[in-house]
C-alpha positions in Angstrom: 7.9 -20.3 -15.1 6.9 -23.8 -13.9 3.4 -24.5 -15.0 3.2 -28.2 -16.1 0.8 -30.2 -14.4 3.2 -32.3 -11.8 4.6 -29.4 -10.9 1.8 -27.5 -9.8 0.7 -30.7 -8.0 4.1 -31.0 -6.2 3.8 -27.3 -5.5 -0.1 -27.5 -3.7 0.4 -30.7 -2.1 3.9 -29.5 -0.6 3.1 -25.9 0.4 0.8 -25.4 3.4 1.1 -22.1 4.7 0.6 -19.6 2.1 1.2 -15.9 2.9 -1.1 -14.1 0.5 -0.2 -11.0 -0.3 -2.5 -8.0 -0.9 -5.2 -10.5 0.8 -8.5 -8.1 1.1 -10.9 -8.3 3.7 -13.7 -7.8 1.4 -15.6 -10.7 1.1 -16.4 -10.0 -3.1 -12.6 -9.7 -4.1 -11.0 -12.0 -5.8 -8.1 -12.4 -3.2 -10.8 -13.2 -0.7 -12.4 -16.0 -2.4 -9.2 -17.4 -3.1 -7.7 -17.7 0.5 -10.9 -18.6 1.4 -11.4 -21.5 -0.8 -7.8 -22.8 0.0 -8.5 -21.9 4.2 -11.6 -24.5 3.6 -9.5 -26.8 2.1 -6.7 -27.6 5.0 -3.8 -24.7 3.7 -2.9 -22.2 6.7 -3.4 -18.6 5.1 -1.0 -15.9 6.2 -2.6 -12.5 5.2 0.0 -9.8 4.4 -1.8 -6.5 4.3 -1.2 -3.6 6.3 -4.6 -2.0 6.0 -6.4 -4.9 8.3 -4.8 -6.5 11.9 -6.5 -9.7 11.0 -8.3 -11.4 7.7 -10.2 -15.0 7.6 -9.3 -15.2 11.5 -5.8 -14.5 10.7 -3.6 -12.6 12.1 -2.7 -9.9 9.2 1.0 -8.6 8.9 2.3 -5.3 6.8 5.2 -7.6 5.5 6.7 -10.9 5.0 9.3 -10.2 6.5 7.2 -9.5 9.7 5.9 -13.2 9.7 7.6 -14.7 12.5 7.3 -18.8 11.4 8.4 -20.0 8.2 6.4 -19.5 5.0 6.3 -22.3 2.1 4.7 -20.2 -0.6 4.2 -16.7 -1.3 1.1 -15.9 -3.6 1.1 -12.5 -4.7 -2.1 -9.8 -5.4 -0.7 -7.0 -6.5 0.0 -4.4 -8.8 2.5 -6.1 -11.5 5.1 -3.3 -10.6 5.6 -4.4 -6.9 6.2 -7.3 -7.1 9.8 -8.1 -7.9 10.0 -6.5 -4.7 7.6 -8.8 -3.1 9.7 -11.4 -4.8 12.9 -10.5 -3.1 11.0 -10.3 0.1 10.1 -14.1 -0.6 13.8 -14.9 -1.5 15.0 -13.2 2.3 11.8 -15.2 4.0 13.4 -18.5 2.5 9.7 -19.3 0.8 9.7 -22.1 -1.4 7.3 -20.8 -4.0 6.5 -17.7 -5.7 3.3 -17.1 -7.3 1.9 -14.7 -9.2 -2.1 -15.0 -9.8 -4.2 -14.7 -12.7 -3.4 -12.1 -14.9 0.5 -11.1 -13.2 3.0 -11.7 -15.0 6.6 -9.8 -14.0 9.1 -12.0 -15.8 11.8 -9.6 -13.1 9.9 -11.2 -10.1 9.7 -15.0 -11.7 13.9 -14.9 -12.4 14.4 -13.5 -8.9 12.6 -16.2 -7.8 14.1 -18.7 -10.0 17.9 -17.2 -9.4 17.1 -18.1 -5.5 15.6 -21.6 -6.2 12.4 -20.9 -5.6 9.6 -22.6 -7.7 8.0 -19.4 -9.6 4.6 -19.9 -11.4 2.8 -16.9 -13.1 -0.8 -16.2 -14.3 -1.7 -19.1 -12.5 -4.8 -19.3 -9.6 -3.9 -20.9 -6.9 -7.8 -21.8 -6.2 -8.3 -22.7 -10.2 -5.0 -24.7 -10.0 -6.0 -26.8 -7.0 -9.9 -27.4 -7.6 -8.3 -28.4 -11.3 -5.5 -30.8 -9.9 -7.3 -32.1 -6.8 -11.1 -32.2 -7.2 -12.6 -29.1 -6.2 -14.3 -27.8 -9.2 -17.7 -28.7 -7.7 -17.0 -25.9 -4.8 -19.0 -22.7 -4.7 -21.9 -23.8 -7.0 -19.3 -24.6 -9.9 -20.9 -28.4 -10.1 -24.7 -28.4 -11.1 -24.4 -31.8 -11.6 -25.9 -31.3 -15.3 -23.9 -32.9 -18.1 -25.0 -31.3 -21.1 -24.6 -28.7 -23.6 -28.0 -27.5 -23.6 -29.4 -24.6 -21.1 -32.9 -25.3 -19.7 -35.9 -23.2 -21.1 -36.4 -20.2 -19.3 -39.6 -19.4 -17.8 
């Protein structure tokens, strides 16, 4: 697992098209808000869900191997027993990163991706990991532009 800080900003400034998948249509999930936030910020999202034909304007796909252009990174939301398959899937697509959001963590999936060349993080957002490394924190509410420790009184 690659997770030190120039990494992860090698990684989000390199990889522009990001097939997500597990990506839900569902405005509340966490998969949403993620591709979402990274959509807003100039990344081209690739859904990969068979369930929807289309996701944040998107055109959805069942698999990656589907995906008929070329695919830098490969961020994964799904249960943590798929996805060393999802990982070889990457490998055959020729992606250039593997990653595994918050709360995955299949060591199988990270050395397939690793054995191939791939980068591979793990329990990592993507979102998180960018607003951290590139200045979106304030996105969403998360800046109230209050520097203190203290809450205010409520009413």
């Amino acid at each position: 697992m690659q997770d030190d800080i120039p990494t992860l900003r090698r990684i989000l400034a390199r990889d522009h098209t990001i097939a997500v998948v597990g990506l839900s249509a569902e405005w509340h999930r966490p998969s949403f808000f993620a591709a979402k936030y990274l959509q807003e910020h100039g990344y081209r999202i690739v859904p990969v869900n068979p369930r929807y034909p289309e996701i944040l304007g998107e055109k959805s796909y069942p698999r990656l191997e589907d995906i008929p252009f070329p695919i830098d990174m490969v961020d994964v939301f799904r249960k943590v027993e798929e996805i060393p398959a999802v990982a070889r899937s990457a490998v055959a697509i020729g992606a250039r990163s593997f990653w595994q959001q918050l709360g995955l963590m299949s060591e199988e999936a990270d050395h397939i991706a690793t054995e191939a060349g791939m980068d591979s993080i793990w329990d990592r957002c993507v979102k998180i990991e960018h607003a951290r490394l590139f200045g979106g924190l304030n996105w969403a509410g998360v800046n109230t532009q209050v520097i203190s420790a203290h809450r205010p009184k409520q009413g």
